[in-house]
PDB file of N, H, CA, C and O in Angstrom:
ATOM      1  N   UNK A   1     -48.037  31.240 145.679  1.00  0.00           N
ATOM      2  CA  UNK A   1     -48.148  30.208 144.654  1.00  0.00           C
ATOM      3  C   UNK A   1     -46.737  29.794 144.224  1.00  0.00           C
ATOM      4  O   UNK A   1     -45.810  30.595 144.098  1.00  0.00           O
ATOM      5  N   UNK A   2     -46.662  28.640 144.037  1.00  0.00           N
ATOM      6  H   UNK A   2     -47.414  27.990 144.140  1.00  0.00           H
ATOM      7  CA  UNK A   2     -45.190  27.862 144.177  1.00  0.00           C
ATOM      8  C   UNK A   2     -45.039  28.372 142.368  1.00  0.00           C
ATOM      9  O   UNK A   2     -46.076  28.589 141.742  1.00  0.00           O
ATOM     10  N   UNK A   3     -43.935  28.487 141.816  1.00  0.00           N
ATOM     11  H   UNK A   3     -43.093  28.310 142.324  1.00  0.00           H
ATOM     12  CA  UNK A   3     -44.111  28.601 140.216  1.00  0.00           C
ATOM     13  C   UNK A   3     -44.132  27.210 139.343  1.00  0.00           C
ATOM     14  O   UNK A   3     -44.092  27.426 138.131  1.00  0.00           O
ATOM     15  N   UNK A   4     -44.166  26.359 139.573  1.00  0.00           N
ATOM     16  H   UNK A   4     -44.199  26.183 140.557  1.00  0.00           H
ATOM     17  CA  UNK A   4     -44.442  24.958 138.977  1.00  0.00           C
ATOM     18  C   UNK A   4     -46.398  25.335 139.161  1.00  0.00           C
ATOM     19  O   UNK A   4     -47.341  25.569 138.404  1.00  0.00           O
ATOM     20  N   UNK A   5     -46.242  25.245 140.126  1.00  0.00           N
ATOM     21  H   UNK A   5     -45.476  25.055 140.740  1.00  0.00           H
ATOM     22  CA  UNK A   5     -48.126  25.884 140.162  1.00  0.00           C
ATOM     23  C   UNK A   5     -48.690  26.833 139.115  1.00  0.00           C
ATOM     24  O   UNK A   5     -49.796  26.662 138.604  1.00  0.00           O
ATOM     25  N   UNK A   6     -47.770  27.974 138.784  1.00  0.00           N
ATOM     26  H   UNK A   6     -46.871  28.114 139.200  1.00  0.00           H
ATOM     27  CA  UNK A   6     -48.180  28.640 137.894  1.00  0.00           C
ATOM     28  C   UNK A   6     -48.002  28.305 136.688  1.00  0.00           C
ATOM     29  O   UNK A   6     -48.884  28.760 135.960  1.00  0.00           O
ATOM     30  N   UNK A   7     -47.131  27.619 136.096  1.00  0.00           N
ATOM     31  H   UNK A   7     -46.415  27.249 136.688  1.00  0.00           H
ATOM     32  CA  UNK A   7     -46.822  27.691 134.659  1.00  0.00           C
ATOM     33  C   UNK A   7     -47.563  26.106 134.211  1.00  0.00           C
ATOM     34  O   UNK A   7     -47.747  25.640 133.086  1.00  0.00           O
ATOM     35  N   UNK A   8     -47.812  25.659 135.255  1.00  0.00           N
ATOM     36  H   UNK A   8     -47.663  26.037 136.169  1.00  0.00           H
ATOM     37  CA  UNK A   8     -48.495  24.304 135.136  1.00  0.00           C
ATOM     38  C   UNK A   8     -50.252  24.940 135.026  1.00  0.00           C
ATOM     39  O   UNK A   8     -51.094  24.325 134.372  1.00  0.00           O
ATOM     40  N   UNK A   9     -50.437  25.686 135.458  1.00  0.00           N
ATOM     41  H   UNK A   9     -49.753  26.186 135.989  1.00  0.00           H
ATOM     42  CA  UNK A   9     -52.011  26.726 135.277  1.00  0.00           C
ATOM     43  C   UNK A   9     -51.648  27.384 134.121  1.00  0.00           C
ATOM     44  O   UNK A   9     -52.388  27.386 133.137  1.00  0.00           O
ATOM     45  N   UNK A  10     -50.830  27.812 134.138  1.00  0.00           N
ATOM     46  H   UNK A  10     -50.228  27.810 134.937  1.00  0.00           H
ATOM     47  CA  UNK A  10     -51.290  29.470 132.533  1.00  0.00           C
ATOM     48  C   UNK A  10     -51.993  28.256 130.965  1.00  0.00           C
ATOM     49  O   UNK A  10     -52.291  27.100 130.667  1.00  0.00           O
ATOM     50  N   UNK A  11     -51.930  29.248 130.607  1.00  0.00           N
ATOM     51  H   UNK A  11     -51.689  30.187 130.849  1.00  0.00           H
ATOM     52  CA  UNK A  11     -53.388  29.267 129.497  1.00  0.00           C
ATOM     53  C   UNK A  11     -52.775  30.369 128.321  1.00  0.00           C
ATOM     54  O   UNK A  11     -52.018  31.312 128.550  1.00  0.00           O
ATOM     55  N   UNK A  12     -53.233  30.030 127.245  1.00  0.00           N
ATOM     56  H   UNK A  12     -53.847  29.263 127.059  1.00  0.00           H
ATOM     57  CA  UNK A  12     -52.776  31.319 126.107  1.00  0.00           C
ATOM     58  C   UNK A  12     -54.407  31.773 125.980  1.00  0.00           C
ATOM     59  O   UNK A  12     -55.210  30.841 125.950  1.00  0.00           O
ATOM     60  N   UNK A  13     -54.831  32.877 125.920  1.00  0.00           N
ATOM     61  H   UNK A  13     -54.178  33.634 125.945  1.00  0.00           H
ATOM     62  CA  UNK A  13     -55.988  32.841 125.785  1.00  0.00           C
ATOM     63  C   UNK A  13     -55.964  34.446 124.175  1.00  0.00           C
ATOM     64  O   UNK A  13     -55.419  35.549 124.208  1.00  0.00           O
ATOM     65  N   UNK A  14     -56.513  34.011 123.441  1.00  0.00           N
ATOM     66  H   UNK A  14     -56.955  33.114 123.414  1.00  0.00           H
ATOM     67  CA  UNK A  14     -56.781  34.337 122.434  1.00  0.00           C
ATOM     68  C   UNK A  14     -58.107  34.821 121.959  1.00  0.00           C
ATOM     69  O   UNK A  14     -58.378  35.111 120.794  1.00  0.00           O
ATOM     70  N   UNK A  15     -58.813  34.870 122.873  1.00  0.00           N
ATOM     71  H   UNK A  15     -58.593  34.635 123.820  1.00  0.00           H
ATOM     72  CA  UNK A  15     -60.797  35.623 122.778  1.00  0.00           C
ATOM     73  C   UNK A  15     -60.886  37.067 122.766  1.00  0.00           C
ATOM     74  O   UNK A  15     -61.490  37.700 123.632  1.00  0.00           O
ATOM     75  N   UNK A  16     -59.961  37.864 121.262  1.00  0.00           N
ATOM     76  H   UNK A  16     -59.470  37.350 120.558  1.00  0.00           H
ATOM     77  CA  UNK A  16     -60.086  39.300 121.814  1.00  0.00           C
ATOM     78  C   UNK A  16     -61.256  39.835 121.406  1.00  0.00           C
ATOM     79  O   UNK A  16     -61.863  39.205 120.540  1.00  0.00           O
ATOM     80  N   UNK A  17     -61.825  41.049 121.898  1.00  0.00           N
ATOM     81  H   UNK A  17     -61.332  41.560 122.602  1.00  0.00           H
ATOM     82  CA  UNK A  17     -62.900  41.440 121.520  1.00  0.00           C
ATOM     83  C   UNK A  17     -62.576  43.005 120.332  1.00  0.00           C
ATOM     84  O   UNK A  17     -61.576  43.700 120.152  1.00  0.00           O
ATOM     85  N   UNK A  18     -63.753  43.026 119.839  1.00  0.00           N
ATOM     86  H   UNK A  18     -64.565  42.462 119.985  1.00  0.00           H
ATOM     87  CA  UNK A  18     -63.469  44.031 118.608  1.00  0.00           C
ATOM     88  C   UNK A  18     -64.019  45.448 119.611  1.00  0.00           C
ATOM     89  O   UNK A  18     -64.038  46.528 119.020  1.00  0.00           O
ATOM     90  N   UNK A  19     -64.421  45.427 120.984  1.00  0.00           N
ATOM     91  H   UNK A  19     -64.406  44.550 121.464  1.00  0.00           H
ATOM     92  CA  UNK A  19     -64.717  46.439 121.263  1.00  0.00           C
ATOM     93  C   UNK A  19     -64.056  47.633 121.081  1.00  0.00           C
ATOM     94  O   UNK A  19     -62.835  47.475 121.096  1.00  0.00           O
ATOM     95  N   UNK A  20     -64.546  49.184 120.854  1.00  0.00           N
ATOM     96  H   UNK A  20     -65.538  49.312 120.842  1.00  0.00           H
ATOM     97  CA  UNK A  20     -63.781  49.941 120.979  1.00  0.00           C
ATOM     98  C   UNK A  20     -63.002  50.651 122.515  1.00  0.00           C
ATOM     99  O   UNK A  20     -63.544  51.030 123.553  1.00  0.00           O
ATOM    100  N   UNK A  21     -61.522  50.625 122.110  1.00  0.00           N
ATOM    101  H   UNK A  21     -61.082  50.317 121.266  1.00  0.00           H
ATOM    102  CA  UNK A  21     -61.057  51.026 122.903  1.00  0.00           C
ATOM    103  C   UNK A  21     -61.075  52.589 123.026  1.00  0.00           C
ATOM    104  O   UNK A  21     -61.113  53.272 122.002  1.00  0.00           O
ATOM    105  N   UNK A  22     -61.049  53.138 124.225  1.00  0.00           N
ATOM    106  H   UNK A  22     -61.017  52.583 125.056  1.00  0.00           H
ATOM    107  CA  UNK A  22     -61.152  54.427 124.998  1.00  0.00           C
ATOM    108  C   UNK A  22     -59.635  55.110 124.398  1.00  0.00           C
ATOM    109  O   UNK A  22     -58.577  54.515 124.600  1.00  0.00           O
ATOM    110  N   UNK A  23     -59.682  56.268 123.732  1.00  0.00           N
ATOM    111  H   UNK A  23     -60.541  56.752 123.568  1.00  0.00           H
ATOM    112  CA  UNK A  23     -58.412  56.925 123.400  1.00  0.00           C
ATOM    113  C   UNK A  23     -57.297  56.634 124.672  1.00  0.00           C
ATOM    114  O   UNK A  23     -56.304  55.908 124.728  1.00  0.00           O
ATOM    115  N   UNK A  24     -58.084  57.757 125.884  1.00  0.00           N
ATOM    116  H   UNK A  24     -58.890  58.347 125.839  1.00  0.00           H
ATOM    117  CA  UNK A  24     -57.341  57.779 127.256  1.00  0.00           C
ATOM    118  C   UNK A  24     -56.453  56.311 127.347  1.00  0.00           C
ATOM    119  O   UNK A  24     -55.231  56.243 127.213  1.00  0.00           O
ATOM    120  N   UNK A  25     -57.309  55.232 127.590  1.00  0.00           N
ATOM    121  H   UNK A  25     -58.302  55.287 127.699  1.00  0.00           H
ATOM    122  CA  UNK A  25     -56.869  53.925 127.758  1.00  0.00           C
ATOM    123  C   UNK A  25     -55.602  53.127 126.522  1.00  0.00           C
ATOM    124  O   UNK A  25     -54.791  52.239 126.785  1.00  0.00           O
ATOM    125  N   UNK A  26     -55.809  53.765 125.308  1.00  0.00           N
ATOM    126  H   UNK A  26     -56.468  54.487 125.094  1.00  0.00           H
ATOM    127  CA  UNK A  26     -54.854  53.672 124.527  1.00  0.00           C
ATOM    128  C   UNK A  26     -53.469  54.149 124.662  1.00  0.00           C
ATOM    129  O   UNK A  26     -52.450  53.545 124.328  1.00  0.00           O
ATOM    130  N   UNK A  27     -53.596  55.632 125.344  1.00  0.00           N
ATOM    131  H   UNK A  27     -54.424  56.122 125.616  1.00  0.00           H
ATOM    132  CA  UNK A  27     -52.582  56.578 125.676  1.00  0.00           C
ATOM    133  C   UNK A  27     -51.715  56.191 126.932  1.00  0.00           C
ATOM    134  O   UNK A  27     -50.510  56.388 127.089  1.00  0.00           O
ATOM    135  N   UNK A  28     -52.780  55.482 127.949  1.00  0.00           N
ATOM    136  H   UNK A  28     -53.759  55.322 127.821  1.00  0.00           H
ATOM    137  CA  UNK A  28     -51.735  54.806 129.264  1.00  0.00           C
ATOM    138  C   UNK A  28     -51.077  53.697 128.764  1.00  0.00           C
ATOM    139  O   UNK A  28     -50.026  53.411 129.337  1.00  0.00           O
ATOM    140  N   UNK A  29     -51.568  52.726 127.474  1.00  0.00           N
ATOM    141  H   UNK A  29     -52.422  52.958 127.009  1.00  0.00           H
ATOM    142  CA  UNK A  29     -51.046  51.686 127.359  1.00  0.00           C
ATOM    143  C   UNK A  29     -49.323  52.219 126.009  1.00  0.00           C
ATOM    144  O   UNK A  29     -48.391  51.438 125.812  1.00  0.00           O
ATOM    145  N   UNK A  30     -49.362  52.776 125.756  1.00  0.00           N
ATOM    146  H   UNK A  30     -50.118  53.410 125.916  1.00  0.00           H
ATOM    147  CA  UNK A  30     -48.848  53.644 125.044  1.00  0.00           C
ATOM    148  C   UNK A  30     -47.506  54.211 125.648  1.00  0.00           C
ATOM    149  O   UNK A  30     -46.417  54.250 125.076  1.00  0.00           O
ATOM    150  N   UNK A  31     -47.853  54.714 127.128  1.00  0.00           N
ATOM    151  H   UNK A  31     -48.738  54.683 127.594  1.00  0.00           H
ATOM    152  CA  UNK A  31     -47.156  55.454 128.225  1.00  0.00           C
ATOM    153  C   UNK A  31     -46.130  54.152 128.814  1.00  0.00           C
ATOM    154  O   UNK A  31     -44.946  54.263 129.135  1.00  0.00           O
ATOM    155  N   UNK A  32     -46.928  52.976 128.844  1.00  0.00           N
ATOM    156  H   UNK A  32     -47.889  52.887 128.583  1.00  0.00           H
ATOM    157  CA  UNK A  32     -46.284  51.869 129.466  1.00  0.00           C
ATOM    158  C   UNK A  32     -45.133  51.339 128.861  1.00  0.00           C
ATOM    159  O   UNK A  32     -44.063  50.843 129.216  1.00  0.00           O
ATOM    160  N   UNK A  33     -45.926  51.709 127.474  1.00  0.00           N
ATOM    161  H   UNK A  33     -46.794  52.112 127.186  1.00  0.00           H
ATOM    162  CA  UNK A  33     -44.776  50.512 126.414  1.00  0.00           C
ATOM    163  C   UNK A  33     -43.095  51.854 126.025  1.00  0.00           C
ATOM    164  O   UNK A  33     -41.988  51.700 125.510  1.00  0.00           O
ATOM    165  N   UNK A  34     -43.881  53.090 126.672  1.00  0.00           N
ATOM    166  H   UNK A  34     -44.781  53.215 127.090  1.00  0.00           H
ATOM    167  CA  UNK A  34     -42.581  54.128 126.745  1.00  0.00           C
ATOM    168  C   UNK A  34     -42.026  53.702 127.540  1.00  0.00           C
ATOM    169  O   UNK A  34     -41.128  52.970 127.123  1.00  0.00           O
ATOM    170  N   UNK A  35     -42.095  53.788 128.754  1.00  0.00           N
ATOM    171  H   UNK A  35     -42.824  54.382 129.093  1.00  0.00           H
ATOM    172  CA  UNK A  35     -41.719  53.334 130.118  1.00  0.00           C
ATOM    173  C   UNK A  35     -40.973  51.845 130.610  1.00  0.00           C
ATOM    174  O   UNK A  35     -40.352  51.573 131.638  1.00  0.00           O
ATOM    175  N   UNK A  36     -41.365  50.912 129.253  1.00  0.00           N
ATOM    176  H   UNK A  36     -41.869  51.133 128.418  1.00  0.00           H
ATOM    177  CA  UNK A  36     -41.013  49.682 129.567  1.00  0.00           C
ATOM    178  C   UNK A  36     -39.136  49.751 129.493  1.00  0.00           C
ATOM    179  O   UNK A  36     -38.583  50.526 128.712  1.00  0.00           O
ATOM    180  N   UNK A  37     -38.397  48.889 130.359  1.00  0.00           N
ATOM    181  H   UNK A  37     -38.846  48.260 130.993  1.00  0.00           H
ATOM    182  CA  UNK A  37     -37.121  49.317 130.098  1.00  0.00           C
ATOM    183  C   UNK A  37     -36.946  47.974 129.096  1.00  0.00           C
ATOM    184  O   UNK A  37     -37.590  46.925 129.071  1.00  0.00           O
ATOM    185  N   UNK A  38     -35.835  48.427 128.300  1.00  0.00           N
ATOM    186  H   UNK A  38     -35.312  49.279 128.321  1.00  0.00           H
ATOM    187  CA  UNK A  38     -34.899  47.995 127.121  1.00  0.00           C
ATOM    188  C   UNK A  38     -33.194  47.251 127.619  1.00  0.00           C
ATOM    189  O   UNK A  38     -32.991  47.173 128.831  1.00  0.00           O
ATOM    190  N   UNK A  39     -32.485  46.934 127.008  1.00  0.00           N
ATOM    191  H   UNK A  39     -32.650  46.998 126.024  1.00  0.00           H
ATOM    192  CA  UNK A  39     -31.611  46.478 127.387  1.00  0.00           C
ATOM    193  C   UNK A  39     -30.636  47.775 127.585  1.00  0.00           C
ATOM    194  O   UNK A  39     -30.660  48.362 126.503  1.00  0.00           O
ATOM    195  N   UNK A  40     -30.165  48.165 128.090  1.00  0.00           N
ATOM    196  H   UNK A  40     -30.146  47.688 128.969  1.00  0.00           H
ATOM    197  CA  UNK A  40     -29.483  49.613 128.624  1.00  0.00           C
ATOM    198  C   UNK A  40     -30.341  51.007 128.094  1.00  0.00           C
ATOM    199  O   UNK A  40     -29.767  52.078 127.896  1.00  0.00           O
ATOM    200  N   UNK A  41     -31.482  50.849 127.943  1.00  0.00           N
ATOM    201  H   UNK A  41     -31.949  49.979 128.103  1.00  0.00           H
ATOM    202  CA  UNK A  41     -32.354  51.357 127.259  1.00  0.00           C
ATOM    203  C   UNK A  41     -31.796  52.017 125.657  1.00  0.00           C
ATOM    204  O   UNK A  41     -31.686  53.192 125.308  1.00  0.00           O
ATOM    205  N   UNK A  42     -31.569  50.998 125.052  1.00  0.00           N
ATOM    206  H   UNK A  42     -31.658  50.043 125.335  1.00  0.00           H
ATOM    207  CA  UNK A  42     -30.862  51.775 124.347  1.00  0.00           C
ATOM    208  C   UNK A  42     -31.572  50.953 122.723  1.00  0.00           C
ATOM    209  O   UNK A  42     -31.225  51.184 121.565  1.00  0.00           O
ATOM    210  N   UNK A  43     -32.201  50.375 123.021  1.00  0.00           N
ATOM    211  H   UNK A  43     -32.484  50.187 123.961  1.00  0.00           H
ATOM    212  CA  UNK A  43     -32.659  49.491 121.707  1.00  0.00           C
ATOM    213  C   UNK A  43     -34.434  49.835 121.198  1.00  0.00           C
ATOM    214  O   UNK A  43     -35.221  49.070 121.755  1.00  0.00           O
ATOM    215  N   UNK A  44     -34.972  50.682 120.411  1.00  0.00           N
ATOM    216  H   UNK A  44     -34.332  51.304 119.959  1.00  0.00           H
ATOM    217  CA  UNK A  44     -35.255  51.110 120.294  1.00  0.00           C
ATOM    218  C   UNK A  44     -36.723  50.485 119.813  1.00  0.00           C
ATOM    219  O   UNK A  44     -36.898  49.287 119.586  1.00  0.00           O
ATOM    220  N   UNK A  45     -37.651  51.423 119.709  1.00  0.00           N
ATOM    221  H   UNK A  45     -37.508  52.395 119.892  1.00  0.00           H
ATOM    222  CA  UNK A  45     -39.101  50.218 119.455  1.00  0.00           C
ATOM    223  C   UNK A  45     -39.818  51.512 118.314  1.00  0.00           C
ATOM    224  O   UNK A  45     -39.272  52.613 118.244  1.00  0.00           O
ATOM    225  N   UNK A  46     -40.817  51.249 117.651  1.00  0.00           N
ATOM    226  H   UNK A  46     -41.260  50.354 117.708  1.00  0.00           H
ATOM    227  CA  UNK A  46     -42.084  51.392 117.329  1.00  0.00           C
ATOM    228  C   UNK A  46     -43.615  50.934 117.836  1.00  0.00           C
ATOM    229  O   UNK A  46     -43.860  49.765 118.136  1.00  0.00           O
ATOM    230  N   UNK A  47     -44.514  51.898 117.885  1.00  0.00           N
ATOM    231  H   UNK A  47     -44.315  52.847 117.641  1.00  0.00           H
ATOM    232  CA  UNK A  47     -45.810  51.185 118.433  1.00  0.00           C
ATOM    233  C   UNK A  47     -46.583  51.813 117.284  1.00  0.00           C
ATOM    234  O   UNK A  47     -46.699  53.036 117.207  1.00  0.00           O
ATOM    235  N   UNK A  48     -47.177  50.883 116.283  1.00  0.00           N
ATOM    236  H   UNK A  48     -47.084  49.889 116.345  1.00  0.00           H
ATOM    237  CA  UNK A  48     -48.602  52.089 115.706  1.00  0.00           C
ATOM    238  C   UNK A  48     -49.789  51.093 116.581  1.00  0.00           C
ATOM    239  O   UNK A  48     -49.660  50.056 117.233  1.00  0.00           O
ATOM    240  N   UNK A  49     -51.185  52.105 116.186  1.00  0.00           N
ATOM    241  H   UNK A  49     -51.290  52.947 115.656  1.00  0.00           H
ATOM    242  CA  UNK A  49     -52.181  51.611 116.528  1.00  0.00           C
ATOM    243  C   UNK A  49     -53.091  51.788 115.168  1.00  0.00           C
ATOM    244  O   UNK A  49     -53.325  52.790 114.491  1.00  0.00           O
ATOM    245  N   UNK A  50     -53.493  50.485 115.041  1.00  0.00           N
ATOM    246  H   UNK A  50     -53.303  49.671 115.591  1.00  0.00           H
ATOM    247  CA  UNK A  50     -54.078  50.826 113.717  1.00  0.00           C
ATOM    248  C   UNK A  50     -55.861  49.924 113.978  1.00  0.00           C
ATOM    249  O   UNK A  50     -56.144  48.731 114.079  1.00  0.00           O
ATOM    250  N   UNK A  51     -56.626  51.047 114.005  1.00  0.00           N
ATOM    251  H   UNK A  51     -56.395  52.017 113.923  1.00  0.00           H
ATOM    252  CA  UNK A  51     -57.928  50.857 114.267  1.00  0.00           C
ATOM    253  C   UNK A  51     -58.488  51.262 113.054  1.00  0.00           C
ATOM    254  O   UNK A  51     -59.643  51.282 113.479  1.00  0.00           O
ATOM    255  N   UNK A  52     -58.634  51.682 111.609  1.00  0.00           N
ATOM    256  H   UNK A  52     -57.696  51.667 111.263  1.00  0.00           H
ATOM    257  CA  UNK A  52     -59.413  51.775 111.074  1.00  0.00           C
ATOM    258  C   UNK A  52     -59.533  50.772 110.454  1.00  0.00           C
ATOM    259  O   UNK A  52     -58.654  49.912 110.501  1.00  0.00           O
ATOM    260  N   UNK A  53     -60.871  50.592 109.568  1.00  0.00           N
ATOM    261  H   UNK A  53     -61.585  51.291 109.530  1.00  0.00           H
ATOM    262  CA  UNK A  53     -61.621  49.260 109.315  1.00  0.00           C
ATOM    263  C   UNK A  53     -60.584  49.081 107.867  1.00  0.00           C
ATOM    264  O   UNK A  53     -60.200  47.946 107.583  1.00  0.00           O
ATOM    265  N   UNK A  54     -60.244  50.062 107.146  1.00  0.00           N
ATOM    266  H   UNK A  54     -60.556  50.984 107.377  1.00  0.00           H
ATOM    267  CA  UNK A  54     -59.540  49.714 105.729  1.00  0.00           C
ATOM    268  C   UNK A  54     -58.151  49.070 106.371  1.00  0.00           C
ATOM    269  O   UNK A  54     -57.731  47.974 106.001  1.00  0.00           O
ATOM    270  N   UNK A  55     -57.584  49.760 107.229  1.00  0.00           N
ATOM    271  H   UNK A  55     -57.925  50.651 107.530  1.00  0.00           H
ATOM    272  CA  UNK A  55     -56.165  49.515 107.949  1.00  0.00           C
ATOM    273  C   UNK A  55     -56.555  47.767 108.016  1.00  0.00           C
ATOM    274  O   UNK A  55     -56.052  46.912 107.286  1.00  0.00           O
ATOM    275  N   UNK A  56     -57.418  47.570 108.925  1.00  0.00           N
ATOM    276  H   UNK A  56     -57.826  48.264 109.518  1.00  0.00           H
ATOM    277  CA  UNK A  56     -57.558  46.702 109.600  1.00  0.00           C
ATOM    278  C   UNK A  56     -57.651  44.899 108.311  1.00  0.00           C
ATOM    279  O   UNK A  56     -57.201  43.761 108.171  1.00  0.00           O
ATOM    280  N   UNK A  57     -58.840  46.200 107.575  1.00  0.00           N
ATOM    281  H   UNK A  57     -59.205  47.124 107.689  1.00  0.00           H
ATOM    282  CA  UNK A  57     -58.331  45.052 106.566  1.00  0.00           C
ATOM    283  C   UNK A  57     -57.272  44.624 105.587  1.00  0.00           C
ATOM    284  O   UNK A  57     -57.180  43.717 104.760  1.00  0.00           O
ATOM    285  N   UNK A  58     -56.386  45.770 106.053  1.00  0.00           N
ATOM    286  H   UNK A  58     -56.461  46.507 106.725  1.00  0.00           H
ATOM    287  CA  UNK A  58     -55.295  45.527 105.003  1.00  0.00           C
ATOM    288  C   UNK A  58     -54.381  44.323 105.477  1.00  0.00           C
ATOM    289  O   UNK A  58     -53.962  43.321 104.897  1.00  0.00           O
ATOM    290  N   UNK A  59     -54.216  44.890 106.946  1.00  0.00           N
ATOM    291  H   UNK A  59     -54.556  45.705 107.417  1.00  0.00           H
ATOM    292  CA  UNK A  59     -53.518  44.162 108.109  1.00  0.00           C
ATOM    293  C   UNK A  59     -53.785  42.037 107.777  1.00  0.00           C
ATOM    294  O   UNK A  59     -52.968  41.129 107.629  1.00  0.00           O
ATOM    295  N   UNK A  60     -55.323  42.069 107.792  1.00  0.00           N
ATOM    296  H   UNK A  60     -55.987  42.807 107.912  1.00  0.00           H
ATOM    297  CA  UNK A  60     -55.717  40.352 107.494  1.00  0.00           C
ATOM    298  C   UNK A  60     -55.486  40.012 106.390  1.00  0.00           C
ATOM    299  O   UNK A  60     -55.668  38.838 106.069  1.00  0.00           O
ATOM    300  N   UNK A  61     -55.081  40.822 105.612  1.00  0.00           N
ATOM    301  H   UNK A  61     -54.933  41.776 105.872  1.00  0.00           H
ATOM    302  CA  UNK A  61     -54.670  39.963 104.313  1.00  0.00           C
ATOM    303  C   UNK A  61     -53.047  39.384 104.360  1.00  0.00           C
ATOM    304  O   UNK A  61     -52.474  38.527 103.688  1.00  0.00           O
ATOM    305  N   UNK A  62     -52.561  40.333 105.557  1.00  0.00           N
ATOM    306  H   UNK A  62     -53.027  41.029 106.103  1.00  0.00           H
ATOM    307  CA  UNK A  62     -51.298  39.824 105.683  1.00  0.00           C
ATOM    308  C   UNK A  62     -51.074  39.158 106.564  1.00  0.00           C
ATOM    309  O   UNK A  62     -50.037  39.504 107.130  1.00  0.00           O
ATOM    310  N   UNK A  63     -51.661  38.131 107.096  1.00  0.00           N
ATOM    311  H   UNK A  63     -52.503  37.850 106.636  1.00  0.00           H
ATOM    312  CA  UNK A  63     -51.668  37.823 108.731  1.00  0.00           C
ATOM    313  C   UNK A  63     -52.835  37.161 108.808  1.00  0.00           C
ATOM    314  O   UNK A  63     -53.909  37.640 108.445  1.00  0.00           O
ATOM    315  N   UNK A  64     -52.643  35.788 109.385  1.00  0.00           N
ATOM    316  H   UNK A  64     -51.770  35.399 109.680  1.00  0.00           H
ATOM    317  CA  UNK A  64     -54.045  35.362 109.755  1.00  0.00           C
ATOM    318  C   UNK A  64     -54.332  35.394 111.182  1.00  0.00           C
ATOM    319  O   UNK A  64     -55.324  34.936 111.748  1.00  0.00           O
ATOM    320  N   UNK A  65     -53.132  36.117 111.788  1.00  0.00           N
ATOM    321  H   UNK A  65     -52.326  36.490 111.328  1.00  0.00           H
ATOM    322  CA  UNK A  65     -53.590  36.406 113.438  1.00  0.00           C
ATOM    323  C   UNK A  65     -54.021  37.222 113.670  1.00  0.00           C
ATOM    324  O   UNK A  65     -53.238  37.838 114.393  1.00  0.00           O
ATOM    325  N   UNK A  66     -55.112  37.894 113.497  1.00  0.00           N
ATOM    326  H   UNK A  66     -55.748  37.394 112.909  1.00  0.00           H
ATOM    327  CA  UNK A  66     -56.024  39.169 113.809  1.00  0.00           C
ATOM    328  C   UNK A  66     -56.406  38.988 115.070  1.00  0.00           C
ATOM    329  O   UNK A  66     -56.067  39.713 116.005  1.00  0.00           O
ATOM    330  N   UNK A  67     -57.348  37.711 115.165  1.00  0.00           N
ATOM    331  H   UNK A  67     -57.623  37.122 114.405  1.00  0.00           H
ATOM    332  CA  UNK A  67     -57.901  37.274 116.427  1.00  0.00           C
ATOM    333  C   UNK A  67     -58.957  37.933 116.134  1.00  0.00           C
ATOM    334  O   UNK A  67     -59.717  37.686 117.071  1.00  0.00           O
ATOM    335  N   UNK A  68     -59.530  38.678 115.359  1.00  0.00           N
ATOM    336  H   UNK A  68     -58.913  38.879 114.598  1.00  0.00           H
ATOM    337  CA  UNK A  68     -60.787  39.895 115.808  1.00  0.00           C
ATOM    338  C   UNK A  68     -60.629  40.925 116.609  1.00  0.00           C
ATOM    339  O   UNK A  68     -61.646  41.592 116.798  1.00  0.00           O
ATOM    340  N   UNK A  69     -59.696  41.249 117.121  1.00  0.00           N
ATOM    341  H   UNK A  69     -58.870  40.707 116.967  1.00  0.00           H
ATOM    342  CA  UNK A  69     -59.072  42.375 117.668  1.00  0.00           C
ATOM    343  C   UNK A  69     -59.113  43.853 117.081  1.00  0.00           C
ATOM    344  O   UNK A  69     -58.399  44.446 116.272  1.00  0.00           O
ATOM    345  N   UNK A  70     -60.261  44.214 117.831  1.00  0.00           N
ATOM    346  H   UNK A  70     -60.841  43.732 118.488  1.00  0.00           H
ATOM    347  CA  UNK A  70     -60.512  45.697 117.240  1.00  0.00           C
ATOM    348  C   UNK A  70     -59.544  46.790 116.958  1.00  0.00           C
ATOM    349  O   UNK A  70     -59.853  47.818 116.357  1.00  0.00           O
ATOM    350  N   UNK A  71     -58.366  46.524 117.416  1.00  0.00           N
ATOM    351  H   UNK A  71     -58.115  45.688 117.905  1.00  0.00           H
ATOM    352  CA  UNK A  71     -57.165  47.483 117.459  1.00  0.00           C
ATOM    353  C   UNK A  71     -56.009  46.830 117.375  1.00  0.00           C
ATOM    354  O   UNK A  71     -55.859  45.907 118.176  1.00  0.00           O
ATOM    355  N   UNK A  72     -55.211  47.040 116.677  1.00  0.00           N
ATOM    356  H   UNK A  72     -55.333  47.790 116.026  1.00  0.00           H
ATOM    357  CA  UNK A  72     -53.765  45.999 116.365  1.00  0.00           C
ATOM    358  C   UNK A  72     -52.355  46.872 116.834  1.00  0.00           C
ATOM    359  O   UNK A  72     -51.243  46.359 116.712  1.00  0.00           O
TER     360      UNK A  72
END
C-alpha cells in the first residue's frame, strides 16, 4: 500500500466499548507501554488504570472524553 493510500484511508474511530477487560490482557498492554522506547530512554512515563465505577466517575466530571470506555 502506497502511503498517500493510507493516510488518505485512516479514520479516527472512537466506538469504545465498556466491556470488561481481562487482567492478563491489561498486564501485556502494560508490558508494552514498559517496553515502548523513549527518547534515549530516558524520559520517563506513568500508566494508571482506573476501572472502578466511582474512579470512573470522577474521571467524567473532568473530561468529556470518556468515550464510554470501560477502563481509562
Amino acid at each position: 500500500m502506497e502511503f498517500n493510500e493510507l493516510i488518505r484511508d485512516r479514520f479516527s474511530c472512537r466506538a469504545l466499548s465498556d466491556r470488561e477487560i481481562p487482567h492478563d490482557v491489561l498486564g501485556r498492554i502494560f508490558e508494552a507501554a514498559r517496553l515502548a522506547p523513549t527518547a534515549v530512554n530516558k524520559q520517563p512515563f506513568k500508566v494508571w488504570a482506573i476501572q472502578s465505577p466511582d474512579a470512573r466517575a470522577k474521571l467524567a466530571e473532568a473530561t468529556n472524553y470518556t468515550f464510554g470506555a470501560g477502563v481509562f
